[in-house]
DRENDO-1510 file (C-alpha; in Angstrom, 1 decimal, always signed):
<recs>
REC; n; res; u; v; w
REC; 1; UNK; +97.9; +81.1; +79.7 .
REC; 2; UNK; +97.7; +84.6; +81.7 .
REC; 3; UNK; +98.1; +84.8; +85.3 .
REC; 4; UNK; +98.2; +88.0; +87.4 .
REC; 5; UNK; +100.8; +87.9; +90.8 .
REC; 6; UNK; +100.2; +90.6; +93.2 .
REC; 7; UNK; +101.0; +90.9; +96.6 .
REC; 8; UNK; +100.8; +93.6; +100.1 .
REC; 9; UNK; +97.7; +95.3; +99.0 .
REC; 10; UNK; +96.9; +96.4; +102.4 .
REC; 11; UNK; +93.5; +97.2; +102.0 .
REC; 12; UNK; +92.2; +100.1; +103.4 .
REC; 13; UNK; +95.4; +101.1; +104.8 .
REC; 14; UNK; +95.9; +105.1; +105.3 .
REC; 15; UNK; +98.3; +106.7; +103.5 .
REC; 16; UNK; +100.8; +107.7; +106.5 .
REC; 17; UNK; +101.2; +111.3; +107.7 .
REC; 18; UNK; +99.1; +113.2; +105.7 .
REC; 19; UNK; +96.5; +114.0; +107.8 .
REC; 20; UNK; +99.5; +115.6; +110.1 .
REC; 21; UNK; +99.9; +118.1; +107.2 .
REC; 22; UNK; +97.8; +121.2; +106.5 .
REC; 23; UNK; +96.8; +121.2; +102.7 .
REC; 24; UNK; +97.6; +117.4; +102.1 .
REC; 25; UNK; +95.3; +115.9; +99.9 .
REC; 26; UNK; +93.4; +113.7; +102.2 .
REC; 27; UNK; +90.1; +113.1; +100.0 .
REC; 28; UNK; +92.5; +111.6; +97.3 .
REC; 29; UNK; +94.4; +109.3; +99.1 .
REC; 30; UNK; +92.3; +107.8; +101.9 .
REC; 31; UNK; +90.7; +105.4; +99.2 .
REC; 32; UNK; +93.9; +104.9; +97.3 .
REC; 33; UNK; +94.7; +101.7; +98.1 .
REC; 34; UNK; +90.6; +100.6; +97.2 .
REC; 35; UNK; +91.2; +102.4; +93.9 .
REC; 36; UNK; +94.6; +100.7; +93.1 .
REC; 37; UNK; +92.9; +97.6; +93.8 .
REC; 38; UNK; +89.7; +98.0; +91.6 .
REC; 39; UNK; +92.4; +98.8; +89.0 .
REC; 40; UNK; +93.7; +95.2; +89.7 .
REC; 41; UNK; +90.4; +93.7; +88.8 .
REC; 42; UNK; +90.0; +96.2; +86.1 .
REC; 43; UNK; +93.4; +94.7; +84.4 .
REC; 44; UNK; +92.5; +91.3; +85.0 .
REC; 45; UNK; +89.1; +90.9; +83.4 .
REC; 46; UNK; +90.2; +93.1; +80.6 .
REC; 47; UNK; +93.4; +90.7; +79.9 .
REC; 48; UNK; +90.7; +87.9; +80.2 .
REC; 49; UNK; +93.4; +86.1; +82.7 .
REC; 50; UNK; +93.0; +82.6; +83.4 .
REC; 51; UNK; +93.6; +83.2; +87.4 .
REC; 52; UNK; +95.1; +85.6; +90.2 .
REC; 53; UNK; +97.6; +85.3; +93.2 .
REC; 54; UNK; +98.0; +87.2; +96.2 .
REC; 55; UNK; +101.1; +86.7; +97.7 .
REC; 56; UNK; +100.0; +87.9; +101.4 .
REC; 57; UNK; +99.6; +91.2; +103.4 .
REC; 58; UNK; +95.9; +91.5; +101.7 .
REC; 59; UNK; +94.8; +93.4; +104.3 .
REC; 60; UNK; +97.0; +96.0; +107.3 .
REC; 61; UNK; +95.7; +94.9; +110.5 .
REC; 62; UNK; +92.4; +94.2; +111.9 .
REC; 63; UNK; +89.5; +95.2; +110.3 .
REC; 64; UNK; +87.7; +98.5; +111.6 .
REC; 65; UNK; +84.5; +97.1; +110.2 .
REC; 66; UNK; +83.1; +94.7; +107.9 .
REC; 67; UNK; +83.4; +96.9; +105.1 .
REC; 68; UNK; +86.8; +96.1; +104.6 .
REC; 69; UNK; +85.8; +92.8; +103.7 .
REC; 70; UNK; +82.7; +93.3; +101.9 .
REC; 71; UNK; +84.5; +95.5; +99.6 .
REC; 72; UNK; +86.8; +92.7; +99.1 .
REC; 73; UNK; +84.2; +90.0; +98.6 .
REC; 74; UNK; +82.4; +92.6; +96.0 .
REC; 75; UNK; +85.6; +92.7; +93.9 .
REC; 76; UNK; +86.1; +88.7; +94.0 .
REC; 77; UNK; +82.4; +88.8; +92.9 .
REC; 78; UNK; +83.7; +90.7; +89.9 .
REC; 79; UNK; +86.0; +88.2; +89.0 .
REC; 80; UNK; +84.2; +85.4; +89.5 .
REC; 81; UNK; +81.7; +86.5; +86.8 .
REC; 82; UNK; +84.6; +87.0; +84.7 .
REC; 83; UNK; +85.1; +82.8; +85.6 .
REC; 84; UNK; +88.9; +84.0; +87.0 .
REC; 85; UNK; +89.6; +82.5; +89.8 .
REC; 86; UNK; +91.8; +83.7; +93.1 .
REC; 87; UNK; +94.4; +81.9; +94.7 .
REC; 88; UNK; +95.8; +83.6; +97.9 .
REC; 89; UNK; +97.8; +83.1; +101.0 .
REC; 90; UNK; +98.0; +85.4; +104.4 .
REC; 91; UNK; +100.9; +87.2; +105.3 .
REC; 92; UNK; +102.0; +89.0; +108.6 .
REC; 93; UNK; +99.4; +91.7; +108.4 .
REC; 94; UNK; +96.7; +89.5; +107.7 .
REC; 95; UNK; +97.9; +86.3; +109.4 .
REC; 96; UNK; +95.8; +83.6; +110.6 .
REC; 97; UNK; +95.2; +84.6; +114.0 .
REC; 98; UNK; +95.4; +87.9; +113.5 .
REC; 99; UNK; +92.2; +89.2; +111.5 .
REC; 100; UNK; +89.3; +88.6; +114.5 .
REC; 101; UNK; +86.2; +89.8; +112.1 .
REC; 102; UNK; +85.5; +87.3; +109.0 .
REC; 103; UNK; +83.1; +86.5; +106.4 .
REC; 104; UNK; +82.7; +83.8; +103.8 .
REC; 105; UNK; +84.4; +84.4; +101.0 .
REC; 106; UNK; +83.7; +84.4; +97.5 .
REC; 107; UNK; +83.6; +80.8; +96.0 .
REC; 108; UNK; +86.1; +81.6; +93.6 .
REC; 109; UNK; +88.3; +82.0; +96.0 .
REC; 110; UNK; +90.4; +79.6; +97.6 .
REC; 111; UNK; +92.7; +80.5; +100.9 .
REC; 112; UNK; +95.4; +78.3; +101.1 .
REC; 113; UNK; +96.2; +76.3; +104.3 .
REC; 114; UNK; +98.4; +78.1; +106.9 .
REC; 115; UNK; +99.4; +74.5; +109.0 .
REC; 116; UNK; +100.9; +72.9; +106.2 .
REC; 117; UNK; +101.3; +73.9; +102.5 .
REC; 118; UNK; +98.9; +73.0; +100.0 .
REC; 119; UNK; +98.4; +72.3; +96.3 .
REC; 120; UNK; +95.7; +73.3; +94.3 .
REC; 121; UNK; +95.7; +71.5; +90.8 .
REC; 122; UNK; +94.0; +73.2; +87.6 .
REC; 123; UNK; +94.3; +70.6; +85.0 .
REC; 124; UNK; +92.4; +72.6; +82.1 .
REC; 125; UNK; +94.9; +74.5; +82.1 .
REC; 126; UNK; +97.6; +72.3; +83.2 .
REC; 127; UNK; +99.0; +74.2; +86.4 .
REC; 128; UNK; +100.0; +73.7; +90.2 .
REC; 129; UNK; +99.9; +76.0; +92.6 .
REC; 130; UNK; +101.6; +75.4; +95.6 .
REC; 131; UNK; +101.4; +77.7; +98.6 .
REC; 132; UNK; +101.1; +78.2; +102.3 .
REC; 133; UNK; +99.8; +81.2; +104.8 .
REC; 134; UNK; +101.1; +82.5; +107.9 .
REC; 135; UNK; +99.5; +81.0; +111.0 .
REC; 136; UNK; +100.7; +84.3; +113.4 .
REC; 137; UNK; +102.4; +87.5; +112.6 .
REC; 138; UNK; +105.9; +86.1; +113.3 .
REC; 139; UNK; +106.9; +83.5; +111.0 .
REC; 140; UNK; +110.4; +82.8; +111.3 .
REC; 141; UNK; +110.6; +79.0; +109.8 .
REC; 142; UNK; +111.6; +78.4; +106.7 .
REC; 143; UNK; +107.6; +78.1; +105.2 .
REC; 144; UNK; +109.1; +77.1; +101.4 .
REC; 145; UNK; +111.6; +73.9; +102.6 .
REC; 146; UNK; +108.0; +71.5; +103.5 .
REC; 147; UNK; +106.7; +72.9; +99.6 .
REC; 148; UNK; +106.7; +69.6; +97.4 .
REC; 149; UNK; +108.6; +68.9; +94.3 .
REC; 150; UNK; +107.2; +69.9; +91.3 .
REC; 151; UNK; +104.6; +67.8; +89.5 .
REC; 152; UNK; +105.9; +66.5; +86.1 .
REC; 153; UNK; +104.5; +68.1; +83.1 .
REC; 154; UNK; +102.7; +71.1; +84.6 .
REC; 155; UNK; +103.7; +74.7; +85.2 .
REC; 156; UNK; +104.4; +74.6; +88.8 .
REC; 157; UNK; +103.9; +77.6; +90.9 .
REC; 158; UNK; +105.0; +78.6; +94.4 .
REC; 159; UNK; +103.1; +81.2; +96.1 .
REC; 160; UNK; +105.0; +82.5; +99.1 .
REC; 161; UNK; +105.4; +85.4; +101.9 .
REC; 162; UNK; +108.5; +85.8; +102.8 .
REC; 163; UNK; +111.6; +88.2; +103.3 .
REC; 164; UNK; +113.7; +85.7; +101.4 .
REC; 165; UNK; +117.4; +86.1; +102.6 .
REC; 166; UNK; +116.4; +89.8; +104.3 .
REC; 167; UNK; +115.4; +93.2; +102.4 .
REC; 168; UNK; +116.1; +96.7; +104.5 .
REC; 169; UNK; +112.8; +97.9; +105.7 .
REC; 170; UNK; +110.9; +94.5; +106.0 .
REC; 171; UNK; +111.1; +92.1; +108.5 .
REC; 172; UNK; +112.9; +88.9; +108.5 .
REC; 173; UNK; +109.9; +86.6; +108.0 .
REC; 174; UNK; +109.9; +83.1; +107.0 .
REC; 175; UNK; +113.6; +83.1; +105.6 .
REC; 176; UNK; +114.4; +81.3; +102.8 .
REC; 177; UNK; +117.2; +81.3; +99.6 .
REC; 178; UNK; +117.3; +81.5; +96.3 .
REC; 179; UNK; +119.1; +77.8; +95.9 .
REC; 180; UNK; +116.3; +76.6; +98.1 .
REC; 181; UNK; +113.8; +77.5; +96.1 .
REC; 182; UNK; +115.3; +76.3; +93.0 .
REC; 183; UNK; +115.0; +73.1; +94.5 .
REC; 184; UNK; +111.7; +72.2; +94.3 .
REC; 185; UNK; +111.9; +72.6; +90.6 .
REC; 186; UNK; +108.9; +75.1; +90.0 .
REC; 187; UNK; +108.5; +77.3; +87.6 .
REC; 188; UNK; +107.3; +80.7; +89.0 .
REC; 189; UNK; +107.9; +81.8; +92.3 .
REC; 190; UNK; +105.1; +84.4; +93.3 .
REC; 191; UNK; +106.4; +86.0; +96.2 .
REC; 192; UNK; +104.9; +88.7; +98.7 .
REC; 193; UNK; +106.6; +90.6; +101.5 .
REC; 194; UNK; +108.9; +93.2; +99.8 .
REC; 195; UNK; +106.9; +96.2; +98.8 .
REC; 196; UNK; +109.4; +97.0; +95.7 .
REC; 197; UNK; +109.1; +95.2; +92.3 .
REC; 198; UNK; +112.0; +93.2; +91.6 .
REC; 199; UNK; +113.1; +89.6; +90.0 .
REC; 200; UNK; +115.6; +88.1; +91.3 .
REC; 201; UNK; +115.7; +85.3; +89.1 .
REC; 202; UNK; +115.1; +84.0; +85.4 .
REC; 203; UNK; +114.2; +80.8; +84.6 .
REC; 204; UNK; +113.2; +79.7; +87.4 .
REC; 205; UNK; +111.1; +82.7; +87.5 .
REC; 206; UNK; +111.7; +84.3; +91.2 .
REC; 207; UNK; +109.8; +87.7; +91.4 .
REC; 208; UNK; +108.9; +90.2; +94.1 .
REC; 209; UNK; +105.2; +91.9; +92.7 .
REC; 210; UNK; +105.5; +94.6; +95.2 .
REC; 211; UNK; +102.5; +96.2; +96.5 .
REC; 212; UNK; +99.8; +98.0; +94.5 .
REC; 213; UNK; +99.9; +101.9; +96.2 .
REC; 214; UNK; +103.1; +103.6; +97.7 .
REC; 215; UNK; +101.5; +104.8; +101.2 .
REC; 216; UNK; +104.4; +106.7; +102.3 .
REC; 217; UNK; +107.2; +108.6; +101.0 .
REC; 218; UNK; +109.7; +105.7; +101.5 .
REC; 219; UNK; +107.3; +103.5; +98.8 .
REC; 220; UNK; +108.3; +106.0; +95.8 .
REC; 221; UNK; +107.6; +105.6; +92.0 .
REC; 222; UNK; +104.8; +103.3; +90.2 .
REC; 223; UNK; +103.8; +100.6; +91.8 .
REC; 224; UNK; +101.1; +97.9; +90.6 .
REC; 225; UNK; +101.0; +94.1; +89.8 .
REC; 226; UNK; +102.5; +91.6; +87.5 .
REC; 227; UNK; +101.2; +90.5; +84.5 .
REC; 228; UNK; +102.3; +86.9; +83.6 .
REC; 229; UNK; +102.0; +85.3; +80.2 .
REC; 230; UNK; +102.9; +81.6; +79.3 .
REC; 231; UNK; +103.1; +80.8; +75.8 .
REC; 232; UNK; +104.9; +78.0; +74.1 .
REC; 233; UNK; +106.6; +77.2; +77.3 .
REC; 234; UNK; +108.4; +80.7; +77.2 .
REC; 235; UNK; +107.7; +82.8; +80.3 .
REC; 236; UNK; +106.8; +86.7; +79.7 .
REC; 237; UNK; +106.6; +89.3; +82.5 .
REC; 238; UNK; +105.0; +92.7; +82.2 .
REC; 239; UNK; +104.7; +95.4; +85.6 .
REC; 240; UNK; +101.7; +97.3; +85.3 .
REC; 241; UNK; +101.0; +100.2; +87.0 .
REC; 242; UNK; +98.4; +100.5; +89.1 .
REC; 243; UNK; +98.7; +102.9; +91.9 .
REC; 244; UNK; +96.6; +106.7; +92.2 .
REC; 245; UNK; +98.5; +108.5; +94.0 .
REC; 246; UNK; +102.5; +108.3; +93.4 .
REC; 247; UNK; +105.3; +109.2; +96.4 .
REC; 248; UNK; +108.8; +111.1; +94.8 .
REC; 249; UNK; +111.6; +112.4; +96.3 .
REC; 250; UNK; +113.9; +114.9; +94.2 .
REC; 251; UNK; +117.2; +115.4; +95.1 .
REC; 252; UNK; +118.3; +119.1; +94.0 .
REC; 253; UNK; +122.3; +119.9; +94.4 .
REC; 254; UNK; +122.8; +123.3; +94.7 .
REC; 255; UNK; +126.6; +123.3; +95.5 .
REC; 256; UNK; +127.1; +125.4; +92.1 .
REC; 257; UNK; +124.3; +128.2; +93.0 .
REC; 258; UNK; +124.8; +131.5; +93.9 .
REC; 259; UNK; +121.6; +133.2; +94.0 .
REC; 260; UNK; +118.6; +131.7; +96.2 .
REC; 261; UNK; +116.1; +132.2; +93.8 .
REC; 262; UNK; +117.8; +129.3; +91.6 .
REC; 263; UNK; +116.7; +126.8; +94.1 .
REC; 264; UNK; +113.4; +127.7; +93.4 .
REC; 265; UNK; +113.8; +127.5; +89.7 .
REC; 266; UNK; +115.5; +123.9; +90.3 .
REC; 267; UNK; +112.8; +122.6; +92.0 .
REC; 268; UNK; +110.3; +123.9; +89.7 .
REC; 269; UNK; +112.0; +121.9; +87.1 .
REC; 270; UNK; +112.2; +118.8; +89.3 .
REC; 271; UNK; +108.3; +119.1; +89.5 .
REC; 272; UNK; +107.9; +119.6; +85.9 .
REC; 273; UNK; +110.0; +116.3; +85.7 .
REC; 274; UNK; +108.2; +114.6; +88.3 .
REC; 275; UNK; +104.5; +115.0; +87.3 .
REC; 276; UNK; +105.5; +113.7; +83.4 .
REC; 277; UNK; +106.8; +110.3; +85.2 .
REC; 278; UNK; +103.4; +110.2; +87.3 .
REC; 279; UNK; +101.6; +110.2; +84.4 .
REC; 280; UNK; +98.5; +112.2; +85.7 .
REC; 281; UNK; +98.1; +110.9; +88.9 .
REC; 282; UNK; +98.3; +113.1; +91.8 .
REC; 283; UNK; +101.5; +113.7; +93.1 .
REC; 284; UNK; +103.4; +113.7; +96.5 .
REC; 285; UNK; +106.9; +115.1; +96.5 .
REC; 286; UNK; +109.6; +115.7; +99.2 .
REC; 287; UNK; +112.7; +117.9; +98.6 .
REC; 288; UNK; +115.9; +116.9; +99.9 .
REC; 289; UNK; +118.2; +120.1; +98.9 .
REC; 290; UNK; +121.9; +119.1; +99.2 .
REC; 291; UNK; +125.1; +120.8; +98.7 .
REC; 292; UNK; +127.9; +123.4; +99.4 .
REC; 293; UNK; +126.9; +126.6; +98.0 .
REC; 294; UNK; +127.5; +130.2; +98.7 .
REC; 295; UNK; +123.6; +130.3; +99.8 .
REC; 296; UNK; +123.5; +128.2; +102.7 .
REC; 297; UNK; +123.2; +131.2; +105.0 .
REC; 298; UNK; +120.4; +133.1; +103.1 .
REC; 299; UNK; +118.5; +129.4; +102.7 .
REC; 300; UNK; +118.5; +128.7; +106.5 .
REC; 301; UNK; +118.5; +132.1; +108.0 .
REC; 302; UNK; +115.1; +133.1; +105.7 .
REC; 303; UNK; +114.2; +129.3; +105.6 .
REC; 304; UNK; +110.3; +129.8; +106.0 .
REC; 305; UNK; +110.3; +132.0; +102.7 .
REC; 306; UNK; +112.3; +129.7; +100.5 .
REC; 307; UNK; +110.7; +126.5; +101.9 .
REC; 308; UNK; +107.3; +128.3; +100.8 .
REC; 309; UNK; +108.6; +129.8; +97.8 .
REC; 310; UNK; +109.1; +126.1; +96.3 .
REC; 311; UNK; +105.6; +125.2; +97.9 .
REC; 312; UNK; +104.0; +128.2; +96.0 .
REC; 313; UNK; +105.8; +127.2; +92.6 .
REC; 314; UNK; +104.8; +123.3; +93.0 .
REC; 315; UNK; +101.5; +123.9; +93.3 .
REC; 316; UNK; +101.6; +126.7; +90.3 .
REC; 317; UNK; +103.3; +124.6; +87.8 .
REC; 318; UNK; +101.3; +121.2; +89.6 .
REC; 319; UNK; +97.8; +123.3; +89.2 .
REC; 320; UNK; +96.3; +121.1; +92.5 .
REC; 321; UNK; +97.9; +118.0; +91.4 .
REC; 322; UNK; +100.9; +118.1; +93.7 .
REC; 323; UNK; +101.5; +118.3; +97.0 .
REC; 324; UNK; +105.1; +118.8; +98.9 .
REC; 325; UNK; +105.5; +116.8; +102.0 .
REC; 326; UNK; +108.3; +118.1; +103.2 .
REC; 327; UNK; +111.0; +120.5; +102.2 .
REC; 328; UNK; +114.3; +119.3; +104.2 .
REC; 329; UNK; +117.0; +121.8; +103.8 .
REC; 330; UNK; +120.4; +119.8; +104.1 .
REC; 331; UNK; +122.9; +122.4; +102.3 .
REC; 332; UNK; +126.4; +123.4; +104.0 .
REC; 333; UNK; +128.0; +126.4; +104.1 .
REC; 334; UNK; +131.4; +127.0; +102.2 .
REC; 335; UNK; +133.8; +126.1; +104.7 .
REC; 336; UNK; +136.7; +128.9; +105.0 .
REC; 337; UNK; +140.0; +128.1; +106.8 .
REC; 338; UNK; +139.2; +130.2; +110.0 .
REC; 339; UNK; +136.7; +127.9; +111.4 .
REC; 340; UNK; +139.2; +124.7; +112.1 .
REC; 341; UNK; +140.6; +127.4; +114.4 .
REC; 342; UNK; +139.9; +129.5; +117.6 .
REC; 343; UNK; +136.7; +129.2; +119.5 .
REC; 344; UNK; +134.7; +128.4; +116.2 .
REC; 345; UNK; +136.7; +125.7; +115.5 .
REC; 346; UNK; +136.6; +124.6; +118.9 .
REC; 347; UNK; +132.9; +124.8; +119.1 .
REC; 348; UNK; +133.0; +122.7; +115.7 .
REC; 349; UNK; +135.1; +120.1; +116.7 .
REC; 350; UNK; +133.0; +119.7; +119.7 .
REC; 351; UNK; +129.6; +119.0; +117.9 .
REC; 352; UNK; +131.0; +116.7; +115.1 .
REC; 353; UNK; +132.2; +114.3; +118.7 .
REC; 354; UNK; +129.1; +114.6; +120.4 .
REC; 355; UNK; +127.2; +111.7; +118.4 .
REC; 356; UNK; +130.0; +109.3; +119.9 .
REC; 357; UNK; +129.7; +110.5; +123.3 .
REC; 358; UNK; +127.8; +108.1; +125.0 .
REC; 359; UNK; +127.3; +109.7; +128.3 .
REC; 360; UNK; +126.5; +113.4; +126.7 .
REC; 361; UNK; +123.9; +111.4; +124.4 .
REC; 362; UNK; +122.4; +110.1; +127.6 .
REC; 363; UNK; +122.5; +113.9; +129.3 .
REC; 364; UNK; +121.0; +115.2; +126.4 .
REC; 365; UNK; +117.9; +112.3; +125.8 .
REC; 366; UNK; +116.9; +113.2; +129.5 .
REC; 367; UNK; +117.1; +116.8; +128.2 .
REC; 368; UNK; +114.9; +116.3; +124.9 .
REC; 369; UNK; +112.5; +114.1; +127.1 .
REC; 370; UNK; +111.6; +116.8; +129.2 .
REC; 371; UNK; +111.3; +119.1; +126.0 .
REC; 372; UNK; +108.9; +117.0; +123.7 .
REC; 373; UNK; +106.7; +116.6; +126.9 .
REC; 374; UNK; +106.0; +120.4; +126.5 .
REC; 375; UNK; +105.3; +120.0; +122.9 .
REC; 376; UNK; +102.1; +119.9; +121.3 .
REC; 377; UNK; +101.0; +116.3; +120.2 .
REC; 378; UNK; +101.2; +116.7; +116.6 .
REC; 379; UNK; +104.5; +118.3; +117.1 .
REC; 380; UNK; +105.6; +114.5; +118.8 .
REC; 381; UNK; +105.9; +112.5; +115.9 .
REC; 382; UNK; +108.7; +112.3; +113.5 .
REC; 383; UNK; +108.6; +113.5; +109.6 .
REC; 384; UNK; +107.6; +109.3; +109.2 .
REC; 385; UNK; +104.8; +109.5; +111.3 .
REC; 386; UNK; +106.2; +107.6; +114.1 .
REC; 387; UNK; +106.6; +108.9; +118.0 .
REC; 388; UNK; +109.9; +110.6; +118.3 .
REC; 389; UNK; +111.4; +108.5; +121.4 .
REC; 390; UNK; +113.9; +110.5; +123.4 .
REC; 391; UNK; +115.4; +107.2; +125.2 .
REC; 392; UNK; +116.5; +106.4; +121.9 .
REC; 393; UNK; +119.6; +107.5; +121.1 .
REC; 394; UNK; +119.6; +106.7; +117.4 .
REC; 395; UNK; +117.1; +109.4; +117.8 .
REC; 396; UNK; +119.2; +111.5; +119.5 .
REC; 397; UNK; +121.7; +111.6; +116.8 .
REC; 398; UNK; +119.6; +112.1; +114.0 .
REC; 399; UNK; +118.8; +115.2; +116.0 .
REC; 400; UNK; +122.1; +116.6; +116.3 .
REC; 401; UNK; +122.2; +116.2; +112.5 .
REC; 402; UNK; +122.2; +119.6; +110.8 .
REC; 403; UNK; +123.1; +121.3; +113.9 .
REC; 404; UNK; +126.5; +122.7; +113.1 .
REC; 405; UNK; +125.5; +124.0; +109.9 .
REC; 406; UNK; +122.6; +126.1; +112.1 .
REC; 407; UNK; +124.4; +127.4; +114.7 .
REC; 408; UNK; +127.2; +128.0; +111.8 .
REC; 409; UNK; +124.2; +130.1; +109.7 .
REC; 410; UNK; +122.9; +132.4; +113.1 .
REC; 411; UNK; +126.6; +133.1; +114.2 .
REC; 412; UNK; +128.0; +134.3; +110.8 .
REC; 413; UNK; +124.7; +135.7; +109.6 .
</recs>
């Protein structure tokens, strides 16, 4: 028996910020998340897979229009000529309530209740598939403690959206642990939510599919689907890739350079390395550069010409494959003695305290509010595509990050 477990396609969901960005490579990834899912289908009727599971998040938010679902329904079509059928249940994006446009699906395709959970019995090929969708966006219940036990003699499956015990970067949906899950005596846990790939558990079988497409830089490395074979009672898991267009960040430490240009030569290097693990796909890279290094000054005082100098080499060695998203200059100058003293020092002192000054913090957000409303709106939104939000003083902080090392740069350049 071969099963595929995939989960958070978000199906026709942009790839964030890169429309923001002059020279991004639109064309390629506004029908990424299509493409990674034909590649699903691709992989399933070539592996000749006895069924599929989506474990939620099928689709962002509300459609724009029905294409979204009649590209869908074309793709179920595909697999139900192939005789595979789909088993799925609705997550937070694609909750019950919160899709308003719908058509009939597919008839190989069978949504799983999302008032109670529900088991759906294939006794060719002796399996149970146990599962249950979201009713709203906001589950908070524990959905997995109503599942029933286990039906004796069959490979028992629970198919699931959830944040499990919590995951930074997701929300805390429909709760639930490990121990819990082991209760119900399954086999396979098929579990959405969590956009990385990870199992958590062997035998039971507890596993995060991730989702099919990184769509921002936070979603880095390959992402795809699981392929599940059962043979001879002996589970076998294989991650297959595949995404189109791959997210990296490379992390270059310059603390031991002493000539600018080797920054450029570091991070031609880190591209060279990056596009081998992307395998051909088309390539997104940001550049954190870290470290404390003799060339701080020259790096932030001429900081347009080396931020494009490693723009012009990515795209030589890349030949239009690769695009940078954002080069984010984070190096420090060598400290010398003579600034812990005088008015340097002072001045130094004074800007490490400020993120723990509450009532500066506030002086300063009413300060930044009145700046960003003279900025441009494209110039609004932060390097994650979200608003920057002045009243926020988490944001104020993250401001005042980098700060002493700039003023540090102009007053000793």
């Amino acid at each position: 028996m071969k099963f595929i477990h995939a989960a958070d396609i978000h199906l026709d969901s942009p790839l964030c910020g890169l429309a923001r960005y002059e020279g991004a490579p639109v064309e390629q990834a506004q029908n990424a998340t299509r493409q990674a899912f034909m590649n699903m289908i691709d992989l399933a009727c070539n592996e000749a897979v006895d069924f599929v599971l989506l474990a939620g998040d099928l689709y962002d938010v509300d459609w724009k229009d029905y294409n979204t679902g009649l590209f869908f329904n074309q793709q179920m079509s595909r697999l139900r000529e192939a005789a595979i059928p789909v088993f799925m249940v609705l997550g937070n994006h694609d909750a019950g309530n919160s899709i308003t446009r719908e058509l009939r699906l597919p008839d190989n395709v069978t949504k799983l209740n999302h008032h109670h959970p529900e088991t759906k019995v294939l006794e060719h090929l002796g399996v149970a598939i146990h599962g249950q969708s979201f009713a709203n966006k906001t589950i908070t219940d524990d959905l997995s403690a109503a599942y029933p036990n286990a039906i004796p003699g069959y490979y028992n499956i629970g198919l699931l959206h959830t944040a499990l015990n919590g995951r930074q970067g997701h929300a805390h949906y429909a709760p639930c642990t490990l121990p819990g899950l082991f209760s119900h005596g399954y086999d396979y846990w098929a579990l959405g939510h969590v956009h990385k790939q990870e199992v958590l558990h062997e035998k039971p079988w507890v596993v995060f599919a991730g989702n099919l497409q990184g769509r921002h830089v936070r979603e880095t490395g390959a992402k795809g689907c699981t392929l599940v074979q059962v043979t001879d009672q002996k589970t076998t898991l294989t991650q297959v890739p595949v995404d189109v267009f791959r997210w990296e960040v490379c992390h270059l430490d310059v603390g031991d350079v002493v000539q600018a240009e080797e920054v450029v030569d570091r991070a031609r290097w880190a591209v060279i390395q990056a596009i081998q693990q992307a395998e051909g796909r088309p390539l997104a890279i940001r550049f954190l550069i870290q470290g404390q290094c003799p060339v701080h000054a020259e790096l932030h005082n001429h900081a347009e010409r080396w931020i494009n100098e490693i723009r012009a080499v990515a795209t030589d060695v890349g030949l239009g494959n690769v695009w940078v998203e954002k080069i984010d200059l984070q190096t420090q100058a060598m400290r010398a003695n003579y600034l812990d003293e005088g008015p340097l020092g002072e001045l130094m002192d004074t800007l490490r305290n400020l993120p723990q000054d509450g009532e500066i913090l506030q002086t300063l957000s009413a300060e930044f509010r009145s700046l960003r409303n003279a900025l441009p709106i494209e110039a609004r939104v932060s390097d994650r595509g979200s608003s920057i939000d002045p009243d926020n003083l988490d944001t104020i902080r993250r401001l005042l990050n980098g700060v002493e090392e700039l003023l540090l740069a102009r007053l000793l350049a």
